[in-house]
ROLUM-691189 format. One record per residue: residue number from 1; residue in three letters; x, y, z of N, C-alpha, C, O in turn. Coordinates in steps of 0.05 Angstrom, whole numbers. Example, Ala and Ser with C-alpha at 12.3 -4.5 7.8 and 13.67 -1.06 7.14 Angstrom:
! ROLUM-691189
+-----+---------+--------+--------+--------+--------+--------+--------+--------+--------+--------+--------+--------+--------+
! num ! residuo !    nc1 !    nc2 !    nc3 !   cac1 !   cac2 !   cac3 !    cc1 !    cc2 !    cc3 !    oc1 !    oc2 !    oc3 !
+-----+---------+--------+--------+--------+--------+--------+--------+--------+--------+--------+--------+--------+--------+
!   1 !     ALA !    264 !   -114 !    156 !    246 !    -90 !    156 !    264 !    -66 !    156 !    285 !    -66 !    169 !
!   2 !     SER !    257 !    -45 !    142 !    273 !    -21 !    143 !    258 !      1 !    157 !    268 !     23 !    161 !
+-----+---------+--------+--------+--------+--------+--------+--------+--------+--------+--------+--------+--------+--------+
This chain:
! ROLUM-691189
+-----+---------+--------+--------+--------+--------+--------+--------+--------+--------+--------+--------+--------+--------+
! num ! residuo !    nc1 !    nc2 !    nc3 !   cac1 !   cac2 !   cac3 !    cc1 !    cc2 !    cc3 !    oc1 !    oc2 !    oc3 !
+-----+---------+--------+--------+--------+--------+--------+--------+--------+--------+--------+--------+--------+--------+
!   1 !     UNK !    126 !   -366 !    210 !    117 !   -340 !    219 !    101 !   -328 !    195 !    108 !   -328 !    172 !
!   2 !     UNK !     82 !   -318 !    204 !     61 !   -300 !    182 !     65 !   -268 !    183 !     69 !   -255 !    204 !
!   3 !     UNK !     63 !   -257 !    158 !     71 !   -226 !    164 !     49 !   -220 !    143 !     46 !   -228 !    120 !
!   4 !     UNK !     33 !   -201 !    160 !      8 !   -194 !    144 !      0 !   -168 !    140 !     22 !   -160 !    146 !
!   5 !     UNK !    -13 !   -147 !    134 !    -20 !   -118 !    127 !    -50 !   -122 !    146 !    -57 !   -144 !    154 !
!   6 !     UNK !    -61 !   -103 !    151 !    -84 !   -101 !    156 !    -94 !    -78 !    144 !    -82 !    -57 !    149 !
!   7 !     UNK !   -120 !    -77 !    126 !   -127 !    -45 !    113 !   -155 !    -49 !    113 !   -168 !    -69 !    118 !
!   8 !     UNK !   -164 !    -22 !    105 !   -188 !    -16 !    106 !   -194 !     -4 !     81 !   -181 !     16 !     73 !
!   9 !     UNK !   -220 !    -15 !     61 !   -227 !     -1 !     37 !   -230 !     18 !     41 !   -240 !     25 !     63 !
!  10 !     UNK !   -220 !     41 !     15 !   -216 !     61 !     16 !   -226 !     74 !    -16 !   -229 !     58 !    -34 !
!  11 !     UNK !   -231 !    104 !    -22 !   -235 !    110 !    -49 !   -219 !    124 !    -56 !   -216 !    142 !    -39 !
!  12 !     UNK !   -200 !    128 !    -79 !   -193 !    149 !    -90 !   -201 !    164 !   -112 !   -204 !    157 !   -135 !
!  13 !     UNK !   -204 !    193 !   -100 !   -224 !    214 !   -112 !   -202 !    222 !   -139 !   -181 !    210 !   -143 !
!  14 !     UNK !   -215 !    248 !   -157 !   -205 !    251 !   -180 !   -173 !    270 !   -177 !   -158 !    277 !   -195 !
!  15 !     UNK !   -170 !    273 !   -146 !   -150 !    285 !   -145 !   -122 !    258 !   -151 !    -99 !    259 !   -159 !
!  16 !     UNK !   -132 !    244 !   -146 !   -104 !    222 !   -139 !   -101 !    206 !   -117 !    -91 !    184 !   -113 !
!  17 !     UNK !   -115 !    227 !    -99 !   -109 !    223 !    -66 !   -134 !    204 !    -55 !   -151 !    197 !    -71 !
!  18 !     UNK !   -136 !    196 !    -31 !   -152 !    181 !    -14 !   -170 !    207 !     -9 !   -159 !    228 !     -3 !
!  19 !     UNK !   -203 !    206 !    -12 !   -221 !    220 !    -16 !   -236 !    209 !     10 !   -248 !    222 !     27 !
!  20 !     UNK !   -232 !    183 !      8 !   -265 !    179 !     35 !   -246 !    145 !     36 !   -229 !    136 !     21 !
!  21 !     UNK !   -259 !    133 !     64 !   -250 !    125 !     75 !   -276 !     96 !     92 !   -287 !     98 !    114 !
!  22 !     UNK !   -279 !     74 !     72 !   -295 !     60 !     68 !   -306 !     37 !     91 !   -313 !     15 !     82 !
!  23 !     UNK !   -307 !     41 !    123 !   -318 !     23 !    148 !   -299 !     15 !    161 !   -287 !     36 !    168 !
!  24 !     UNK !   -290 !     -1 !    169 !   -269 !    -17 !    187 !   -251 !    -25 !    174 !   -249 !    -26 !    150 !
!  25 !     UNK !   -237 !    -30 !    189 !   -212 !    -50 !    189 !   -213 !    -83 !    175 !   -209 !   -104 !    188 !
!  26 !     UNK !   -221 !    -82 !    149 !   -225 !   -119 !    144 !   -216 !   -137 !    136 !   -223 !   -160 !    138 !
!  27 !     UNK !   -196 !   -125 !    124 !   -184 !   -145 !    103 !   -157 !   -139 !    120 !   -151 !   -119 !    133 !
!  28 !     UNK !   -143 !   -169 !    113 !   -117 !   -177 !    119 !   -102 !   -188 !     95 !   -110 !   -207 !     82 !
!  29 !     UNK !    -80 !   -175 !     90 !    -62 !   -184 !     64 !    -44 !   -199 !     70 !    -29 !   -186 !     85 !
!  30 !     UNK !    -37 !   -221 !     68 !    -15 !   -234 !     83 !      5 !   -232 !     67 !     -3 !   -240 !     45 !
!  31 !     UNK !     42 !   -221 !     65 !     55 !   -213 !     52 !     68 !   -245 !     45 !     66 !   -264 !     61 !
!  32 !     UNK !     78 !   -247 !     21 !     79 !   -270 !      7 !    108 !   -267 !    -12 !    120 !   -287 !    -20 !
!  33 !     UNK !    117 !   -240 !    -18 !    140 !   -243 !    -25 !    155 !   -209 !    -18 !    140 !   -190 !    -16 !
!  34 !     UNK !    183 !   -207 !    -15 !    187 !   -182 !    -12 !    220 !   -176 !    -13 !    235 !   -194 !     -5 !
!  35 !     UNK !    230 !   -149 !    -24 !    257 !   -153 !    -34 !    260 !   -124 !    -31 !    242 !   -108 !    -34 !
!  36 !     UNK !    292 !   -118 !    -23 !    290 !    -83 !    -29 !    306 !    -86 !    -62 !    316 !   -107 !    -68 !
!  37 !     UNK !    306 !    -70 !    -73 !    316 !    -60 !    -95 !    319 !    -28 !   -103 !    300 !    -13 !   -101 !
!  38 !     UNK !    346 !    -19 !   -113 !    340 !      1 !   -130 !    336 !     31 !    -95 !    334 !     55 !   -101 !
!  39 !     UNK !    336 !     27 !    -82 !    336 !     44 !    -51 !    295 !     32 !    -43 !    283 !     46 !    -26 !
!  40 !     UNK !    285 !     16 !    -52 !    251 !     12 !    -50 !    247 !    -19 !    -40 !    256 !    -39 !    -50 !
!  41 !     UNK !    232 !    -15 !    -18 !    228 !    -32 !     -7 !    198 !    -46 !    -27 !    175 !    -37 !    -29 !
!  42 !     UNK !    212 !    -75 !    -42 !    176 !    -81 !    -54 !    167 !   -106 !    -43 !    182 !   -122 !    -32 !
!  43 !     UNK !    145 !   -107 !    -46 !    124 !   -137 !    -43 !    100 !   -132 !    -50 !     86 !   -112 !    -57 !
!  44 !     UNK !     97 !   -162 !    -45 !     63 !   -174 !    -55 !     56 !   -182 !    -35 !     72 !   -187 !    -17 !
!  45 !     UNK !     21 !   -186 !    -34 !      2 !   -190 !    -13 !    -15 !   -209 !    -25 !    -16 !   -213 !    -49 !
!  46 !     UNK !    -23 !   -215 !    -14 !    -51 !   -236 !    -18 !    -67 !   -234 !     -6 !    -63 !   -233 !     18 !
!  47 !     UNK !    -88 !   -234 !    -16 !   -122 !   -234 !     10 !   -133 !   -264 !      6 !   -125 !   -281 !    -10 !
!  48 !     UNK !   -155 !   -266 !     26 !   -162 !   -288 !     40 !   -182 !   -293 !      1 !   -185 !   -316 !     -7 !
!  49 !     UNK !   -189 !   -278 !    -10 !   -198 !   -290 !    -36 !   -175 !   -291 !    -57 !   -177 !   -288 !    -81 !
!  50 !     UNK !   -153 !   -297 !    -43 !   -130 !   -306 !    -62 !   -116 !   -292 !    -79 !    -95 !   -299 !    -90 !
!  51 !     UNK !   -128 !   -269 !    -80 !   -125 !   -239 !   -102 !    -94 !   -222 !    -93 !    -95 !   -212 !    -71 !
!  52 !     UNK !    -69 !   -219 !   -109 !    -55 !   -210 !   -110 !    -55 !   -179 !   -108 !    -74 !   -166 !   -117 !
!  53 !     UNK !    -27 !   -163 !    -94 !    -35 !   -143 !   -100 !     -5 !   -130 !    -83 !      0 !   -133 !    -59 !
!  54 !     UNK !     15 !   -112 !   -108 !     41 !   -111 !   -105 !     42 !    -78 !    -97 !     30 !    -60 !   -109 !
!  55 !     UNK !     60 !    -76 !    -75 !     68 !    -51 !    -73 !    104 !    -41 !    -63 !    120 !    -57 !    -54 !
!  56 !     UNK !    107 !    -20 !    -66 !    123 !     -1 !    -61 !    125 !     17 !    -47 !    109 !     36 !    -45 !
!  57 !     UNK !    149 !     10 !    -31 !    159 !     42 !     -5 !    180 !     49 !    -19 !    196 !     33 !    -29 !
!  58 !     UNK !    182 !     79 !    -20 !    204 !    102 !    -17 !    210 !    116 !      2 !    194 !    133 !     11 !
!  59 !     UNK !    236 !    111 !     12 !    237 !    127 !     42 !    240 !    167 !     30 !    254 !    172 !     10 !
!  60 !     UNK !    228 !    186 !     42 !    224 !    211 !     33 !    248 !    223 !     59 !    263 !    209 !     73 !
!  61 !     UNK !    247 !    251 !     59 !    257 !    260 !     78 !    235 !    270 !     96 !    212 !    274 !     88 !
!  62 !     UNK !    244 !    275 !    122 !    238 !    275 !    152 !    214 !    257 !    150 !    191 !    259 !    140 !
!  63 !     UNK !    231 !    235 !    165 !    206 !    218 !    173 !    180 !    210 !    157 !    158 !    209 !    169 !
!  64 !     UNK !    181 !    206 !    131 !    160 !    201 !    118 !    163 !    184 !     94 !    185 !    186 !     84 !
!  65 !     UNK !    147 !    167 !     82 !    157 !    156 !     66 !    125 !    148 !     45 !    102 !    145 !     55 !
!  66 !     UNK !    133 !    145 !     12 !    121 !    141 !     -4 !    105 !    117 !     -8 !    123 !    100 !     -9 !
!  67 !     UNK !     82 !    104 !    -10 !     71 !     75 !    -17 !     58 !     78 !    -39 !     41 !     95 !    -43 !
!  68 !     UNK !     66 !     58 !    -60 !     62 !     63 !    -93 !     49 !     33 !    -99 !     63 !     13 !   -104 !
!  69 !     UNK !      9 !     34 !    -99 !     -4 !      6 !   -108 !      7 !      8 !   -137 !      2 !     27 !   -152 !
!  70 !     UNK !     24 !    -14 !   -144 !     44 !    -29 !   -173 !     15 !    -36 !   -181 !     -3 !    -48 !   -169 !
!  71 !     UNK !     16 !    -25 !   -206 !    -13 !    -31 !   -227 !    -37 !    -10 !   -231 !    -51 !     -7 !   -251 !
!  72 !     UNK !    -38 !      7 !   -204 !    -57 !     31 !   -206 !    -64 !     45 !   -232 !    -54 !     43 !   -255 !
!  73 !     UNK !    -80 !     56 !   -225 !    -79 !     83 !   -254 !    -68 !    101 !   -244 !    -66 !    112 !   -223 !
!  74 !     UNK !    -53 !    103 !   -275 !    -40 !    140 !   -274 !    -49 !    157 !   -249 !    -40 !    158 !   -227 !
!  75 !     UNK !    -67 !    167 !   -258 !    -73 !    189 !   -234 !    -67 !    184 !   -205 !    -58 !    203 !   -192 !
!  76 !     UNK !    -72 !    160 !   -194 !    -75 !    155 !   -164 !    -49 !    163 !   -156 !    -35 !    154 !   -174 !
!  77 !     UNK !    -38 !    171 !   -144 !    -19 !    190 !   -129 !     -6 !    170 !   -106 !    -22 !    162 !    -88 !
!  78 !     UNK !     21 !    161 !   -104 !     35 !    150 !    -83 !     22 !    150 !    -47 !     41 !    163 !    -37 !
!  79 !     UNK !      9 !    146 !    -30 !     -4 !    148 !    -11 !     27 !    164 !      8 !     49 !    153 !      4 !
!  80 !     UNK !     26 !    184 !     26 !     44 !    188 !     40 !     44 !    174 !     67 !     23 !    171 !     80 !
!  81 !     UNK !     62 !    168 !     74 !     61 !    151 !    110 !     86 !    173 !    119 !    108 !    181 !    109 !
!  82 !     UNK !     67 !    180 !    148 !     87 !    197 !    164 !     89 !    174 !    192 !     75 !    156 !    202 !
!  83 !     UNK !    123 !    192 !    200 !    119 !    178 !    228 !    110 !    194 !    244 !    108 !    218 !    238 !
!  84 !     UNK !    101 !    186 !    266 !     93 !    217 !    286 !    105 !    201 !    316 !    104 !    214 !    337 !
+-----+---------+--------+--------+--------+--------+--------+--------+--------+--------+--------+--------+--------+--------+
């Protein structure tokens, strides 16, 4: 079985946050390793050019939860995911 991400390039502006929001849907990360630890759900991805790329969930309160790209710069700010 394959378990994969699907995202879309994206920019982050000087606030931290997602600023603009870069065409379709193209890239597929296929998840390649993944473990909870510590209350955080982590893993790594891989793209079709082989390129690694590790992240982090924090579950928040009501229905929402933290995603932290492992390696970013300082500034870039945890992405929030709500449920609706």
């Amino acid at each position: 079985m394959k378990l994969s991400l699907l995202a879309v390039p994206f920019h982050i502006g000087e606030s931290g946050e997602i600023d603009k929001v870069e065409g379709e849907i193209d890239i597929e990360e296929v998840l390649v390793e993944y473990k909870l630890e510590k209350g955080k759900l982590k893993f790594k991805t891989r793209t079709e050019s082989g390129s690694f790329t590790e992240y982090e969930i924090k579950l928040g309160e009501k229905a929402q939860a933290f995603l932290t790209i492992v390696g970013a710069p300082d500034f870039v700010k945890p992405l929030r995911l709500f449920r609706t």
